[in-house]
N, C-alpha and C positions, 0 to 999 in steps of 0.2 A: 527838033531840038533833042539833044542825048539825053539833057537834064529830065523829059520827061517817064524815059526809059529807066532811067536809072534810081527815078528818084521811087518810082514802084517799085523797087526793091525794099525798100525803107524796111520793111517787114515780114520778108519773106521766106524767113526758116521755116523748116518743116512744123506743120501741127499734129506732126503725128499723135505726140504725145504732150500732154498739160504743163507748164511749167510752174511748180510750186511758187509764189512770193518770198521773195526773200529781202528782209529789209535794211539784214547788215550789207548786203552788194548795193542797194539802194541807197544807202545811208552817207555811204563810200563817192560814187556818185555823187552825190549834192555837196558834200563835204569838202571836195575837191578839184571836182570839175564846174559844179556851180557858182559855188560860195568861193571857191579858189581861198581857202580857209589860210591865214597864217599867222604865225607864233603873234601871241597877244593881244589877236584882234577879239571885240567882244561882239556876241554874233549869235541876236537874238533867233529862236526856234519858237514860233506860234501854232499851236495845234489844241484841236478833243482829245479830251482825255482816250476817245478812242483809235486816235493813232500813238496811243504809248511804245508799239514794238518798235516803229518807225524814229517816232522822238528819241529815244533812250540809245536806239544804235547811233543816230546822228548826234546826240552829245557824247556818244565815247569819241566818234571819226573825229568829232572837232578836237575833241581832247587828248586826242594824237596827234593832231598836225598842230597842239601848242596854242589853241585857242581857247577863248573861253564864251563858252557855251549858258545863256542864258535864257533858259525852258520856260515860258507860260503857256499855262494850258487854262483851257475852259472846257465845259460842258458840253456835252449836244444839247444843241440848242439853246443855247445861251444868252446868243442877240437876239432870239425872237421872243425869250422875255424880256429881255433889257427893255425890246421897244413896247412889249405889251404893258407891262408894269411900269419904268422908271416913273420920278415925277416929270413934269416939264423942265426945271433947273437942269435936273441929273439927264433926261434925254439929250439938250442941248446944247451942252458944253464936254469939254472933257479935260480936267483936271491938270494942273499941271504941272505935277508930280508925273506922268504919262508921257507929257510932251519931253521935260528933260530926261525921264528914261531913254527915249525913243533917241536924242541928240546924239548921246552918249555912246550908242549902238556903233560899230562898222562896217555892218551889215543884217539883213534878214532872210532870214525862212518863212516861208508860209504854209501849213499841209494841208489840203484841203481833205475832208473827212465828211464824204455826202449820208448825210442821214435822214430820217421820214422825221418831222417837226411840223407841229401846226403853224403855219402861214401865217406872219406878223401882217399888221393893219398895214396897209401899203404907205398911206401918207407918212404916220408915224415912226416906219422902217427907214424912208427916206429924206426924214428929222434926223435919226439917228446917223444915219453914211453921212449926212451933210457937216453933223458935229465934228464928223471924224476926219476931214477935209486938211488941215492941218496934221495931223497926225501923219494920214495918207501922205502927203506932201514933202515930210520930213524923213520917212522910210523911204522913196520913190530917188532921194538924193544922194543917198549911198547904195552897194550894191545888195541884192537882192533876188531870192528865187522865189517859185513856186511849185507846189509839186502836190500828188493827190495821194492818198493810203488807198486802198480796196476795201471798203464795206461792205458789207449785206447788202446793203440799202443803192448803195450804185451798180452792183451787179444786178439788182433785181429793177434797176431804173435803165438797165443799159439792155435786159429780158437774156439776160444771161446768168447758168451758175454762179456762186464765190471763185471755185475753179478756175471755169473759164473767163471769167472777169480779170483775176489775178494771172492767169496766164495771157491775159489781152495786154495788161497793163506792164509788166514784164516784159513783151515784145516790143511793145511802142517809147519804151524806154533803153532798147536795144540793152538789155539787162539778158537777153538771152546770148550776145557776141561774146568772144572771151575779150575783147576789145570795145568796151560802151564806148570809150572817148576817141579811138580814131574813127569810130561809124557817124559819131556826131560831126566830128573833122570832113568829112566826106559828104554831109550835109552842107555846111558852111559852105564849101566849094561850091556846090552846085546851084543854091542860094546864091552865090555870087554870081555868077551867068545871069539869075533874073534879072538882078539889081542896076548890072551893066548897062542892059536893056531902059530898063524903066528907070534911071536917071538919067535918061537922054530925053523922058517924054515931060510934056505938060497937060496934056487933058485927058484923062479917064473918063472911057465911056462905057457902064454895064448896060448890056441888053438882054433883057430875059423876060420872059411872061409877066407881067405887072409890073417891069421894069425898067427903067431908060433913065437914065441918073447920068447927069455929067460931072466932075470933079477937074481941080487944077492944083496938081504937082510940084509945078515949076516951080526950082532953090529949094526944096523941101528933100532929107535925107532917109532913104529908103534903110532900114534896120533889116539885120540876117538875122533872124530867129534861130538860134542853134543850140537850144536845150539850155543854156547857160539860166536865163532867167526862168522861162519855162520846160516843165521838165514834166511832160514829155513835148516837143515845137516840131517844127516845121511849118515856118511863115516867113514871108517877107511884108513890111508892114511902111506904112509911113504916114505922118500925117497932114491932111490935104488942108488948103488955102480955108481958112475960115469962113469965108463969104462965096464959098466956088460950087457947095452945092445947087445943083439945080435939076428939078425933076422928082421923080417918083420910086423908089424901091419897096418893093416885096419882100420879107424876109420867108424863106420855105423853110428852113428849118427849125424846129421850136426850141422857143430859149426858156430860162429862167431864170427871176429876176426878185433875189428877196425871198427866195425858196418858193415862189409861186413861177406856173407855167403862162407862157404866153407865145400861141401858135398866133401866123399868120398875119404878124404886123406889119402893116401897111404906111410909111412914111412919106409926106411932101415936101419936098426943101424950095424955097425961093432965097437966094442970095445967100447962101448959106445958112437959112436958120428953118427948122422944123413949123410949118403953118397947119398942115393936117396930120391926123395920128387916127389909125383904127385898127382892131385887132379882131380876127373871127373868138378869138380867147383871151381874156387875163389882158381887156382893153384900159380897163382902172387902173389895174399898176404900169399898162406903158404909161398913162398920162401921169402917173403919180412921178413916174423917175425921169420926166420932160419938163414937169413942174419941179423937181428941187433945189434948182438954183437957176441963172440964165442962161447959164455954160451947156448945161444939158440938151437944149433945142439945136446946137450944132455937131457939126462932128469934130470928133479928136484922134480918129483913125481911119488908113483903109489900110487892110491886111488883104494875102492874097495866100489860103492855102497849099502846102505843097507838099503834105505827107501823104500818098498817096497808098500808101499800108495802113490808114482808117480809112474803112470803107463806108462807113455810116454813124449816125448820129446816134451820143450814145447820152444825149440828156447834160452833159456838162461841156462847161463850154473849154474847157482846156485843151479837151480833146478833139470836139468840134469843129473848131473855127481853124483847126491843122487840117481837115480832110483835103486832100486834093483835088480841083477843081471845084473849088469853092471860092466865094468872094465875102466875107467879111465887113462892117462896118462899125465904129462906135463912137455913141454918144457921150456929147462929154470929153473928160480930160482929155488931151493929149498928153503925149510921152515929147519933154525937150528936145532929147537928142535928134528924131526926126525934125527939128523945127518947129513943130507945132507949138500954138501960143495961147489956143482953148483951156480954160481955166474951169474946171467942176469939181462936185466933190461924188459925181458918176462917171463912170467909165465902163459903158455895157459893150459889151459886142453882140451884134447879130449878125446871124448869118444868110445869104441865100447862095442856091446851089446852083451852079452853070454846068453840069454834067449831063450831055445829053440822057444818060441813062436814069436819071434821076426820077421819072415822071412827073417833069417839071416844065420838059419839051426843052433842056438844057437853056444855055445863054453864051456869050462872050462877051470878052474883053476887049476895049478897042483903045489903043495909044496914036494920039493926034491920028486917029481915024484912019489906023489900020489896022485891021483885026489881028488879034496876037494870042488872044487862047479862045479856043472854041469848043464848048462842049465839055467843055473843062481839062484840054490840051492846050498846051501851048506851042503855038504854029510856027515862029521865028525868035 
């Protein structure tokens, strides 16, 4: 398949030389290609205080394309006091003065700003996302992005300079093309070829070390990841029959979950619903985010990476779950538009990795039982 040739290019400019972060080309981007900003819409921007260069460019871009820009920022770290401190009233609920803010919106930003913050108690962290279940729910209705600043703290999470972080981050944003939004354009396409594919199939099967998972597809609408929501993508995503999983997944790559790590988790599904959970790390908090509602114990996603200019896991999951030849899963919500009907107030994704080169002894992918990407290619 060309798509798989091509889509290695995803990131292929020269590294000769570092590329500065730059947040007004950034800003531009999400302002325009994401948010698709226009006159009079109001179009909430949530960030840290530590992605101020990032915030401040994207409410000028808004505020040129006639929009209006309306800025909350918090703290690092912020919800990890919420959840350590609140009382139980204020952990629980969320005001709703907040809920008609959010109505009123015609859209959102989200920046994510990865920082080092003491690990919130897990149950209590997952009181807290539960509160916010509605809120979530109400932003998730109108359009909406996500997108990440460059920290200290993620370059040195990802064992990389600020430099090379922010020059990572740059390219995978195609912030290095003089062209971001036809490179995105030429994603979509390609993304389209999978979709072709895989909405002809009904049963997904992962096979990989610790894995053998089946899923079902059929009527359910495969989503083109193309930067628009996530920013940086590269996914094809949809979400499976609610009762269709069956079997065992491994996840190899570590996630985290609540600002706490968790390697090696190990899930059972019978008829679609979660019956065993164990993790070599940070096994409390899978069950804490399996226990927070009932929605949880199922899935509300399977994604199928296809940036193939991430080479490796870099600790978050934005970037992560786009690696190429990877497979994906999440508990929890699903996203409408695929059809999905799974109702939570989680939405985790984890990931395992089918690249033979992995040492992981790679996996593939099999549609009504033919194999279609192996090793973390795709064959047909």
């Amino acid at each position: 398949m060309a798509s798989c040739r091509t889509l290695s290019l995803m990131t292929s400019t020269s590294m000769a030389s570092l590329l500065a972060y730059d947040p007004e080309r950034h800003a531009e981007l999400l302002a325009h290609y994401c948010l698709s900003a226009q006159p009079g819409e109001r179009l909430l921007v949530g960030a840290s205080t530590a992605a101020a260069p990032l915030v401040a460019a994207t409410s000028r871009a808004l505020l040129r394309a006639g929009a209006r820009p309306a800025v909350r920022l918090s703290y690092p770290g912020q919800d990890e006091d919420f959840a350590a401190l609140a009382a139980d009233a204020v952990l629980d609920e969320v005001p709703q003065g907040e809920l008609d803010d959010m109505r009123g919106m015609d859209g959102s930003l989200r920046i994510l700003t990865p920082e080092a913050a003491q690990p919130a108690d897990a149950a209590r962290a997952a009181r807290l996302l539960a509160s916010r279940a509605e809120l979530a729910a109400l932003r998730s209705q109108k359009k909406w992005s996500l997108t990440l600043y460059p920290t200290p703290h993620a370059a040195a999470q990802a064992g990389m300079t600020l430099a090379e972080f922010e020059d990572f981050v740059m390219r995978a944003m195609f912030l290095d093309r003089p062209d971001p939004v036809a490179a995105w354009g030429e994603v979509r396409e390609l993304q389209a070829r999978l979709i072709e594919r895989l909405s002809r199939a009904d049963v997904v099967r992962i096979e990989a070390p610790g894995t053998d998972l089946t899923l079902r597809v059929g009527g359910r609408i495969w989503s083109n990841s193309d930067g628009k929501r996530n920013m940086p993508s590269g996914e094809v995503f949809t979400g499976p029959l609610e009762d269709s999983a069956e079997g065992v997944v491994t996840f190899t790559v570590p996630a985290s979950y609540q600002g706490q790590t968790v390697r090696g988790a190990r899930l059972v599904f019978r008829a679609g619903q979660v019956v065993e959970a164990s993790a070599e790390e940070g096994e409390a908090v899978l069950h804490a985010a399996l226990d927070t509602d009932p929605g949880a114990r199922r899935l509300g996603e399977l994604g199928i990476g296809t940036n193939f200019g991430i080479q490796r896991g870099i600790g978050n999951i934005l970037f992560d779950e786009k690696i190429g030849g990877t497979v994906h899963l999440a508990i929890g919500k699903s996203y409408p538009e695929t059809g999905g009907l799974n109702r939570s107030a989680v939405h985790w994704d984890l990931i395992t990795d089918l690249r033979a080169a992995s040492g992981a002894g790679g996996g593939r992918l099999l549609l009504d039982g033919e194999v279609w990407q192996e090793g973390g290619r795709f064959l047909s």
